[in-house]
C-alpha positions as CSV (number, residue, x, y, z in Angstrom):
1,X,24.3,7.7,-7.6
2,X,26.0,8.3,-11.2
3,X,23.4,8.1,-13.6
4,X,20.6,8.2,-11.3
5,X,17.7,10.5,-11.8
6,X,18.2,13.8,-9.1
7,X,14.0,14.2,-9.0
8,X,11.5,11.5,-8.9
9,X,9.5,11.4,-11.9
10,X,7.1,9.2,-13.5
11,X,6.7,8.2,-17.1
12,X,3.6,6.2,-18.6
13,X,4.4,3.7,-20.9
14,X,1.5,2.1,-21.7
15,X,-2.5,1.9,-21.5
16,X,-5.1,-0.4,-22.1
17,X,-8.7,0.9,-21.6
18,X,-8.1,2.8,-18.7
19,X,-5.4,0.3,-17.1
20,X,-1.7,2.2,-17.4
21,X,1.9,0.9,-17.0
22,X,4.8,2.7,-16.3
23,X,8.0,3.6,-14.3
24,X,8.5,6.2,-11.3
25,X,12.2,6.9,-11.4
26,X,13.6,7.6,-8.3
27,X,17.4,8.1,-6.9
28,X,17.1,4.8,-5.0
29,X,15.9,2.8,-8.0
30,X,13.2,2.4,-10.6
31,X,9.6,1.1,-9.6
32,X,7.6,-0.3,-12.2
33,X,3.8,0.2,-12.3
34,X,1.3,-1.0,-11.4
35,X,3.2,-1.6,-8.3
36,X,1.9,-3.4,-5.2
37,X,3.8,-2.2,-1.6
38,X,4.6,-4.6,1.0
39,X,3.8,-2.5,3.8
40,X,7.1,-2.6,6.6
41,X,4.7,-1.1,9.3
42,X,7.7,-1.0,11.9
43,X,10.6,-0.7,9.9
44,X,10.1,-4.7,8.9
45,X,7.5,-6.5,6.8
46,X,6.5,-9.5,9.3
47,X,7.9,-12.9,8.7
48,X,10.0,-11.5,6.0
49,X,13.5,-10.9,5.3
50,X,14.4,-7.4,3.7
51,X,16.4,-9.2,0.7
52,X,13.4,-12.3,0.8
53,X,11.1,-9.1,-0.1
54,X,12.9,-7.9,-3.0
55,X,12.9,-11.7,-4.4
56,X,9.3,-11.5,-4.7
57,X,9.3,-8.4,-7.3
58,X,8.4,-5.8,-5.0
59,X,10.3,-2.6,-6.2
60,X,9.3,-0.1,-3.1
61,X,7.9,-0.7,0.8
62,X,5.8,1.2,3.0
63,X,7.4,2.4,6.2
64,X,4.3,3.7,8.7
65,X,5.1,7.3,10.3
66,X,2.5,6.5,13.2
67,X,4.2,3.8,14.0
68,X,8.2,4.9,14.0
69,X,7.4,7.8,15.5
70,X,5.9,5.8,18.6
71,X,8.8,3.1,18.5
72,X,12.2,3.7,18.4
73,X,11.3,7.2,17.3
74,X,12.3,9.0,14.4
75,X,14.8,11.2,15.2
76,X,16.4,8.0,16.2
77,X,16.7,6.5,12.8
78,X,18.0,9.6,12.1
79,X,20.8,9.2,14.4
80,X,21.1,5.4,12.7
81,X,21.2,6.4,9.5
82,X,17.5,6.5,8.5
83,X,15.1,4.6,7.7
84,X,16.5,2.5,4.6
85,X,19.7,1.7,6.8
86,X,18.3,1.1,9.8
87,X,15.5,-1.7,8.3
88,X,18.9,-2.6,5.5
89,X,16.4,-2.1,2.1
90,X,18.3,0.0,0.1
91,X,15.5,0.5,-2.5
92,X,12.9,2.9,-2.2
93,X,10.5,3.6,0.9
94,X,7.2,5.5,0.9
95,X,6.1,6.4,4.2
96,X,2.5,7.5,4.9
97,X,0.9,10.2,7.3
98,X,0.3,8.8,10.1
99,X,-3.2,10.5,10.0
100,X,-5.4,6.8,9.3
101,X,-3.6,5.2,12.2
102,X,-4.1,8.1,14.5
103,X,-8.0,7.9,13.2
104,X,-7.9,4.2,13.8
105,X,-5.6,3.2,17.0
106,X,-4.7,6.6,19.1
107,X,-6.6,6.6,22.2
108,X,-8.8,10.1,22.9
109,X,-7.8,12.0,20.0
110,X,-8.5,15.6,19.8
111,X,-8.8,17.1,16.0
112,X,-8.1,20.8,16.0
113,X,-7.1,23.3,13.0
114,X,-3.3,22.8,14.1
115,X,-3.7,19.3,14.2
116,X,-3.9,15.8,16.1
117,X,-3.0,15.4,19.8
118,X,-3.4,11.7,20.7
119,X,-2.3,9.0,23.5
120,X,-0.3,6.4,22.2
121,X,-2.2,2.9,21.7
122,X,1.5,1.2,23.1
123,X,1.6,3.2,26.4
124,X,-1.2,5.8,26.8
125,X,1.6,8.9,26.3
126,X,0.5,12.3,24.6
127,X,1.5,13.3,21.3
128,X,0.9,15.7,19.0
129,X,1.0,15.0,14.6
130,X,0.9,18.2,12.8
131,X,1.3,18.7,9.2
132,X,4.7,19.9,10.3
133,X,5.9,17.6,12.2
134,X,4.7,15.0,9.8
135,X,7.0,16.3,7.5
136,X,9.7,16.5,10.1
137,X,9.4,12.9,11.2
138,X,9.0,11.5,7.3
139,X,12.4,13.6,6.6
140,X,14.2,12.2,9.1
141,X,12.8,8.9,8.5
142,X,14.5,9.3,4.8
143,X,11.6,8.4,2.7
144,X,11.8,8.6,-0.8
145,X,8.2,9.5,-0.8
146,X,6.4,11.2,1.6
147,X,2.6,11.2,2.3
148,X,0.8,15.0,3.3
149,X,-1.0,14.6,6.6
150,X,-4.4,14.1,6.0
151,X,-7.8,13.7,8.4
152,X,-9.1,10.3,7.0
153,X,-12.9,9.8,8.3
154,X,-14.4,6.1,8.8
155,X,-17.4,5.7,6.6
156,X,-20.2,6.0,6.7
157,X,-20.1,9.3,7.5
158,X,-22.6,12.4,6.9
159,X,-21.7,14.6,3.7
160,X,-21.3,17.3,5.6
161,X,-18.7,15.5,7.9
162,X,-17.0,14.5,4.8
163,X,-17.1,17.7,3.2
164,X,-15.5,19.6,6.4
165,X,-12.6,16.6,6.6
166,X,-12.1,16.8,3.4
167,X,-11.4,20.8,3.1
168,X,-9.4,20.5,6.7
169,X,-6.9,18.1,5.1
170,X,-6.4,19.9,1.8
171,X,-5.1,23.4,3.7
172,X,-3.1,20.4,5.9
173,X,-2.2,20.0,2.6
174,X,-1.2,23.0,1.6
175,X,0.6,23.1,4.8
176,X,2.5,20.2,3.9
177,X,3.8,21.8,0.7
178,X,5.4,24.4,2.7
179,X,6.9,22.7,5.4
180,X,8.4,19.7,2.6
181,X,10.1,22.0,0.8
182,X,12.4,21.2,-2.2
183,X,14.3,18.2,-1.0
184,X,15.5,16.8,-4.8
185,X,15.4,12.8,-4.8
186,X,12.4,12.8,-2.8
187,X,8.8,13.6,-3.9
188,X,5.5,14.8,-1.8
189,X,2.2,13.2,-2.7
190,X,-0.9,14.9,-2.1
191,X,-4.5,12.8,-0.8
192,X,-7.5,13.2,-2.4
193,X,-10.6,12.8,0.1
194,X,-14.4,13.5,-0.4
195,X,-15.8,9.9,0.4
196,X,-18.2,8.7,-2.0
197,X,-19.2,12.1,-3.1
198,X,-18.8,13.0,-6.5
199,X,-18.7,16.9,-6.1
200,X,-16.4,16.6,-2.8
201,X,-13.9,14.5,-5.0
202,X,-13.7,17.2,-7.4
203,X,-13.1,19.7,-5.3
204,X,-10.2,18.1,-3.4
205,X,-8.9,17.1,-6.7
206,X,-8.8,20.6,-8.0
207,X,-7.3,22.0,-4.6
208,X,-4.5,19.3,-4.7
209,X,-3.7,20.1,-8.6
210,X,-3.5,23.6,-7.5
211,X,-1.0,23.7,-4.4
212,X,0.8,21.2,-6.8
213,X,2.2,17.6,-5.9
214,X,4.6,14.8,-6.9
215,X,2.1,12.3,-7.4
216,X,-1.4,12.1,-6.1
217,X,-3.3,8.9,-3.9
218,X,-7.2,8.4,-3.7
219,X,-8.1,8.4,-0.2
220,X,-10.6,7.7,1.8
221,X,-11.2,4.5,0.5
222,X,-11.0,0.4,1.8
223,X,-12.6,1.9,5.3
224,X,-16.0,0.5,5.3
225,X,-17.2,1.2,2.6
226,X,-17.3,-1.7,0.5
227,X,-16.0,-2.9,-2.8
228,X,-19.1,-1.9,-5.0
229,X,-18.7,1.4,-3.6
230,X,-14.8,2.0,-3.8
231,X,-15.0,0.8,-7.9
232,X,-17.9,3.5,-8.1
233,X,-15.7,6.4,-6.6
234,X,-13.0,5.1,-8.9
235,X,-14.9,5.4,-11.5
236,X,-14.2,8.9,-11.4
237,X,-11.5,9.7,-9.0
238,X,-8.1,9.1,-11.3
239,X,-9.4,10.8,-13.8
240,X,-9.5,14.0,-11.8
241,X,-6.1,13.8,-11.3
242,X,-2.9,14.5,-13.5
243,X,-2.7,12.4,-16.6
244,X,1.4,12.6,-15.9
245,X,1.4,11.6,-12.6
246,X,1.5,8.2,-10.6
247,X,-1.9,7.5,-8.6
248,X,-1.9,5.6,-5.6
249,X,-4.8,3.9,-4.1
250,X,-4.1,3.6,-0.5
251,X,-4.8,0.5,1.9
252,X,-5.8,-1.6,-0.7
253,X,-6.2,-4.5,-1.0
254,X,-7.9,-8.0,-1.9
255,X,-6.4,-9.3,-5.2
256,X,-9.5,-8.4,-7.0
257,X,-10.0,-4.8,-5.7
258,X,-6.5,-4.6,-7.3
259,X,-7.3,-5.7,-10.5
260,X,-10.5,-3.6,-10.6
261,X,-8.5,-0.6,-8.7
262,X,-6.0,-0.8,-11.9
263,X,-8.6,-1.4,-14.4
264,X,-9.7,1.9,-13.5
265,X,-6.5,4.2,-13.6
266,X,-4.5,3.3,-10.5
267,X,-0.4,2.7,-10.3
268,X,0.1,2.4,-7.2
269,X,-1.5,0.0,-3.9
270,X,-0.5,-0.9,-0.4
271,X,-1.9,-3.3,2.2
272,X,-1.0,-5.9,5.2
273,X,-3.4,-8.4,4.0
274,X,-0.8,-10.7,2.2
275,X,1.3,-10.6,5.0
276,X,-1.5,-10.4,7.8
277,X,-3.2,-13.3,6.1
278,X,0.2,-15.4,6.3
279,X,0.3,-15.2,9.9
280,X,-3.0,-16.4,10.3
281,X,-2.8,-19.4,7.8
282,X,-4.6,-17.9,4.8
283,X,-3.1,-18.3,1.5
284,X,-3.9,-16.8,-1.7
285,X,-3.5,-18.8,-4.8
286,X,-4.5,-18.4,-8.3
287,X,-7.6,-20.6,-7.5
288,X,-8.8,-18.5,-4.8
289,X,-7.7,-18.3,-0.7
290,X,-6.8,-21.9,1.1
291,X,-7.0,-22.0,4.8
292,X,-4.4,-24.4,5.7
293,X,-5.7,-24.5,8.9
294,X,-8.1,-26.9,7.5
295,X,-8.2,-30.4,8.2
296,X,-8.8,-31.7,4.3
297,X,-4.6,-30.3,4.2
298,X,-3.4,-32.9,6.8
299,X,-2.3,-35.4,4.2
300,X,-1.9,-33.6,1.0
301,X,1.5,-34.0,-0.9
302,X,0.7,-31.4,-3.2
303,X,1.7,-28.1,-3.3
304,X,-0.2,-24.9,-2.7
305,X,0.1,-23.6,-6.1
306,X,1.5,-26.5,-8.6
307,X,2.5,-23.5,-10.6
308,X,3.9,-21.4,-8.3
309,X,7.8,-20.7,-8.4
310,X,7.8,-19.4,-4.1
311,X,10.2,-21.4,-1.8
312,X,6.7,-22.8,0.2
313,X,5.2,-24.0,-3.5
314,X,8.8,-25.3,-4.7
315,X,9.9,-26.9,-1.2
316,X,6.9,-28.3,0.7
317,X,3.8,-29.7,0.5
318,X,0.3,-28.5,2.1
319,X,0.6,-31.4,4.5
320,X,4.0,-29.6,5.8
321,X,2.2,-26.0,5.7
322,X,-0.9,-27.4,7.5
323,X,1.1,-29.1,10.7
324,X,3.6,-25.9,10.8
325,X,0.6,-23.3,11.0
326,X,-0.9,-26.4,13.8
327,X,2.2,-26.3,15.8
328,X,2.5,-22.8,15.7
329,X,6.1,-22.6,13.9
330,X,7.4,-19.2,13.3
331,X,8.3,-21.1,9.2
332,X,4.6,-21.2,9.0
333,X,4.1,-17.7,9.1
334,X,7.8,-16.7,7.1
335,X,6.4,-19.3,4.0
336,X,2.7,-17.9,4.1
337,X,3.8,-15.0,3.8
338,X,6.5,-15.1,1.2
339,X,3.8,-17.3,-1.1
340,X,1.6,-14.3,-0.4
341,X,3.5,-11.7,-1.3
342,X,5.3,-13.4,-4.3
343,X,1.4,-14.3,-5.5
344,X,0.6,-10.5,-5.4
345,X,3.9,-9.6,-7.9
346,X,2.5,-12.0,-9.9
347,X,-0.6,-10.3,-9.9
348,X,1.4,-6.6,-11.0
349,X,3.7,-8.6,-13.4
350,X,1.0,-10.1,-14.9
351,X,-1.1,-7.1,-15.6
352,X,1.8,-4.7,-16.7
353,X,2.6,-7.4,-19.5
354,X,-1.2,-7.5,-20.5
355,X,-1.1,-3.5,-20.5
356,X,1.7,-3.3,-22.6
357,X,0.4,-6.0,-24.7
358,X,-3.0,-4.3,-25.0
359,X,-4.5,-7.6,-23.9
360,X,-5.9,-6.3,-20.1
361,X,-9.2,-7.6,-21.1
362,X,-8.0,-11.1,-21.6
363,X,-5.9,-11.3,-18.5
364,X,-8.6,-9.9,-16.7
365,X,-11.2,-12.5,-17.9
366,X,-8.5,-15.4,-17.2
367,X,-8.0,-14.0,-13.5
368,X,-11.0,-14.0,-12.6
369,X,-12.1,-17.5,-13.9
370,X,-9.1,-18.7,-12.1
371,X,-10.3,-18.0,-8.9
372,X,-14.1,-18.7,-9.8
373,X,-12.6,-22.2,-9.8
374,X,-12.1,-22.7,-6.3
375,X,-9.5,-24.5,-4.9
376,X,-8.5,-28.2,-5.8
377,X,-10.2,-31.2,-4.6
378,X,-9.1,-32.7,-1.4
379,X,-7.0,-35.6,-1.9
């Protein structure tokens, strides 16, 4: 720990437009922005090997609170060391709330003041998620950076539904202040809600600067309401928020919400797509997505990506890939999802060299031509 920063902090180091680069510095190690998490929903990001991760780029995973709280439990990673032990990353971990999963998986959830009391989705048992006991779970859990529990509503939604979610979860907020506490080498986030409403927005954003926060996420987003709709609300949205602290746009996304996402003043992103789309046989490549389900792969030597430095680009071809996924061989899934993932770095490599460079424009025009190409011709 000699030489390691005591508080996570954030520094910006660049900024094109409104497209920053920077560093959060944190106890476990530096994470370099814009940063894309892998999310590790249950302590392990499927198909993947903890160190296979870390070859990719990625600087920081997502642990799920829902989730570990459900199976094993927290307070037994506690008991096993925590979290970064128990899973063997040793780099750091945000976990989230647990509030999107309860509002999308828990069976016959009841919202109150207090907070959540749901049935498990695993094996119908009751639980309760307060602010509290989010804190609680996230603590013994060991994250580096910890998520206030929030009441995330699926859109569309009436503004006045919005506007009474929103204003529940910023005194959950406030609440999660309290009960965090000041645990030095670990930060507290706050989550900005308000849908798609301008005013709303503003007034969670001035609630959150108020109680105070590590770093602040845009929420409410990637949940129905569609990409022309998310880019208008970030439009606005980071801007609200501190000019000296990391934003985090959370469940998101497809590689060009990310681009537009950072084009528009946000550090940080999470989502299971790259690995979810692994598993299933969908691969994303500078030219677009392959399905190597397809057919027109069966006798193709070539790689998926001729430029593309991933063990399934380097080491096999798209004829291998297609009879794998065919066969259903667990490799199919572990190569998918390492090209995925190493393809997304690439993305937030890319794109914090064009920041720093001032070029964003440039890359930006480049990326998107790429994939306007479509993929290569069938052999």
């Amino acid at each position: 720990m000699r030489g390691r920063p005591v508080r996570v902090s954030y520094q910006k180091t660049g900024q094109d437009g409104q497209a920053r680069t920077g560093v959060i510095s944190t106890p476990r190690g530096e994470i370099r922005t814009p940063a894309f998490m892998p999310v590790g929903t249950a302590g392990t990001v499927k198909a993947m090997m903890p160190e296979s991760v870390r070859e990719t780029g990625a600087d920081i995973l997502l642990g799920n609170t829902y989730h570990l709280m459900l199976r094993p439990g927290a307070e037994r990673v506690a008991r096993l060391g925590g979290l970064h032990g128990f899973m063997n990353w040793d780099r750091p971990i945000l976990t989230d709330s647990g509030g999107f999963q309860v509002m999308s998986l828990a069976g016959l959830r009841k919202l109150t003041e207090e907070g959540v009391t749901f049935k498990s989705h695993i094996d119908g048992s009751k639980h309760e998620l307060t602010p509290e006991r989010s804190m609680e779970i996230q603590r013994l859990l060991g994250s580096d950076i910890v998520m206030c529990f929030d009441e995330c509503p699926a859109l569309p939604a009436s503004d006045e539904a919005v506007a009474e979610s929103m204003r529940l979860s910023m005194r959950w907020a406030a609440r999660s202040k309290e009960a965090f506490g000041d645990r030095p080498g670990h930060a507290l986030f706050g989550i900005q809600q308000g849908g798609v409403t301008r005013d709303l927005r503003a007034e969670s954003a001035e609630k959150l600067v108020e109680i105070g926060f590590d770093g602040y996420a845009v929420g409410g987003l990637a949940v129905g309401e569609g990409q022309e709709a998310m880019f208008g609300v970030l439009d606005y949205a980071p801007g609200m928020l501190p000019e000296d602290k990391p934003r985090y746009l959370m469940g998101v996304g497809k590689p060009d919400d990310i681009v537009g996402a950072v084009k528009r003043g946000i550090d940080m992103m999470d989502c299971v797509l790259p690995s979810r789309s692994g598993r299933t046989g969908q691969a994303w490549t500078r030219r677009g997505q392959v399905n190597i389900k397809n057919a027109r792969h069966m006798d193709d030597p070539r790689p998926l990506d001729e430029d593309c430095t991933c063990p399934a680009c380097r080491n096999y071809s798209r004829a291998y890939l297609h009879h794998v996924f065919r066969s259903q061989e667990i490799i199919s899934s572990m190569l998918l999802t390492w090209h995925n993932l190493h393809y997304y770095q690439q993305i937030m490599e890319g794109m914090r060299g064009a920041i720093a460079a001032g070029t964003f424009a440039a890359w930006e025009d480049e990326f998107h031509a790429g994939r306007a190409e479509g993929d290569i011709e069938p052999v």
